[in-house]
C-alpha positions, 0 to 999 in steps of 0.5 A, a space after each residue: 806934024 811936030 816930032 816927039 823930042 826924046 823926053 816926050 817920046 820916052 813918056 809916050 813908050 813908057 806910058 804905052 808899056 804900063 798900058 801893055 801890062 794892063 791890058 794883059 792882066 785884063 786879058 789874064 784875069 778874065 781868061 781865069 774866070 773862064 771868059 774870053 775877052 775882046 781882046 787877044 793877047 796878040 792883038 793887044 801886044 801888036 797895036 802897042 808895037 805899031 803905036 811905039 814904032 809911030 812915036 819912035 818913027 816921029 821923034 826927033 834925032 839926038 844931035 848929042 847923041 853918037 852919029 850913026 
């Protein structure tokens, strides 16, 4: 599989944070309501922290950046 460069994978975390926060707010807004959704915030936090750490796993390491 090709790794993510860093401009990708910034895109792909980025984009996945903006997700969270949508998801949450759903979550929140039918918790409101009275409603259970499908759901918990649990999950939804712990499937974007699984999908980040696959896209920060596969991306390619810096050569510009400092060596550690």
């Amino acid at each position: 599989m090709k790794k993510f460069n860093g401009f990708e994978s910034y895109n792909l975390v980025t984009g996945l944070e903006l997700l969270r926060e949508s998801y949450l707010a759903d979550i929140k807004a039918a918790t409101d309501k009275g409603k259970h959704h499908i759901f918990s915030e649990g999950f939804a936090n712990g499937t974007i922290d699984d999908l980040i750490k696959i896209i920060k796993d596969n991306t390619k390491r810096d050569k510009f950046s400092d060596k550690k």
